[in-house]
N, C-alpha and C positions, 0 to 999 in steps of 0.2 A: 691314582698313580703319581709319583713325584716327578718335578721337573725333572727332565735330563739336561743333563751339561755337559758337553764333551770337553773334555781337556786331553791333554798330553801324558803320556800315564808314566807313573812312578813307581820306584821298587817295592811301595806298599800295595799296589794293585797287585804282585806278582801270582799271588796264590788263586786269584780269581783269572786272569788272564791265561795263565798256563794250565787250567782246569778247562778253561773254554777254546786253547788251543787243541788240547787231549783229544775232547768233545765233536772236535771240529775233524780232527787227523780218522779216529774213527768210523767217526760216518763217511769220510773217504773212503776207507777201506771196505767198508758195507756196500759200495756203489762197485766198485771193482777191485779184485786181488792185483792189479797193478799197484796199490795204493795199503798193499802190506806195511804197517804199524811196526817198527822195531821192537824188541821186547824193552827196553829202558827211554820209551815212546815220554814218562811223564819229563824225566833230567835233561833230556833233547828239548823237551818244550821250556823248560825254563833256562836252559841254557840260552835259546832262540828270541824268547822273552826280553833278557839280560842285554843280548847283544844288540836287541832292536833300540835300547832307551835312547845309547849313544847320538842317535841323530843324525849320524854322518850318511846320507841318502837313504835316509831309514824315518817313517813317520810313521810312531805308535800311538792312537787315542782310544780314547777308554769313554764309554758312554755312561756317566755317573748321574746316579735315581737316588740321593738324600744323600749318601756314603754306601750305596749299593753297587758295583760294576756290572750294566745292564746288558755291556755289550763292549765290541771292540772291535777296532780297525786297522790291518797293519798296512804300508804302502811303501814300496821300492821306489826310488829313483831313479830312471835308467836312461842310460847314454845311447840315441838310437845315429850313431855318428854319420848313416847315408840320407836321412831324413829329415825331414821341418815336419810338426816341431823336432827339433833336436831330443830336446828332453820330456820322456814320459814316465808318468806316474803307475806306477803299478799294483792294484788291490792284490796284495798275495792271499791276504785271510782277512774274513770277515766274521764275526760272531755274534747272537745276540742271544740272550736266554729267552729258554721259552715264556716265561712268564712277562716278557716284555713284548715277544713278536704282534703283531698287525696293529702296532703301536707308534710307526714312523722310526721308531729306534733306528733301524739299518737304514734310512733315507738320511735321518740325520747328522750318520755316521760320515754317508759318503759324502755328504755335504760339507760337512767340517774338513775332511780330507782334502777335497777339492780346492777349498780355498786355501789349506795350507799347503799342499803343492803346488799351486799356481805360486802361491807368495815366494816357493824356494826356485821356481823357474820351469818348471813343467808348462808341454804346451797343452796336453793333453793325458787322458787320466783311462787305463785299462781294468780286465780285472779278467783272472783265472780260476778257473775252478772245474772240477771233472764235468763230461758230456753228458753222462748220466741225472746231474744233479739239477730237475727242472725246476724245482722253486727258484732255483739262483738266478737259471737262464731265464724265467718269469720277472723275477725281480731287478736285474740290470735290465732288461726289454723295456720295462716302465720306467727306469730311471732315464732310457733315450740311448742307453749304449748299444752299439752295434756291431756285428762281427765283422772282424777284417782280416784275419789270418787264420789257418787252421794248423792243429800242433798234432801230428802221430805217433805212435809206438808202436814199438815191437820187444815184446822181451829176448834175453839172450840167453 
């Protein structure tokens, strides 16, 4: 397997990234009909893609295997104004291909994150994903994250 390098991803990754967003929106929807896929699910991802490059409380990295996109990481910035830390980092989406997984790929990822949210002022680094979905909760468990809040719905 090639080294992985993470970097900050660029509009040449777009077609790999917004493939592995698609991927990712999907298997949501296969965990619960809460997580209903729009029908123009792929131009949402690249639109989503596009807007995360900007950087403006937005950190996209891309896990790169020779000039192959192994994986990727997206993370919010978020303003938690009643609390210390002030500033949390938020995993929205994580992805890795299969051919890369129990490979460190997705530790690497959040690593890289980690430190570059820390450098923009996060005190602290979250991450969301459906109830359902226990490889995640396995996988942030071993990374040391821990539950602090609970999120519910109801449809209307």
């Amino acid at each position: 397997m090639d080294r992985i390098i993470v970097r900050r991803a660029e509009v040449r990754d777009a077609e790999s990234v917004v493939d592995m967003i698609v991927r990712l929106k999907i298997f949501n929807e296969e965990l619960s009909g809460m997580f209903r896929t729009v029908q123009d699910v792929r131009e949402r991802a690249r639109e989503y893609f596009m807007s995360s490059l900007d950087g403006d409380g937005k950190i996209l990295l891309v896990a790169d295997a020779g000039g192959e996109v192994a994986g990727f990481i997206r993370v919010e910035l978020v303003d938690r104004i009643f609390y210390e830390p002030r500033v949390k980092a938020l995993i929205t989406d994580i992805y890795v291909r299969p051919s890369y997984r129990r490979s460190s790929v997705g530790h690497i990822l959040i690593e890289a994150a980690t430190r570059e949210a820390r450098r923009m002022g996060a005190g602290m680094i979250s991450a969301i994903y459906p109830i359902k979905n226990y490889v995640a909760s396995e996988f942030y468990r071993k990374m040391g994250f821990e539950e602090l809040q609970v999120e519910v719905f109801k449809e209307l």
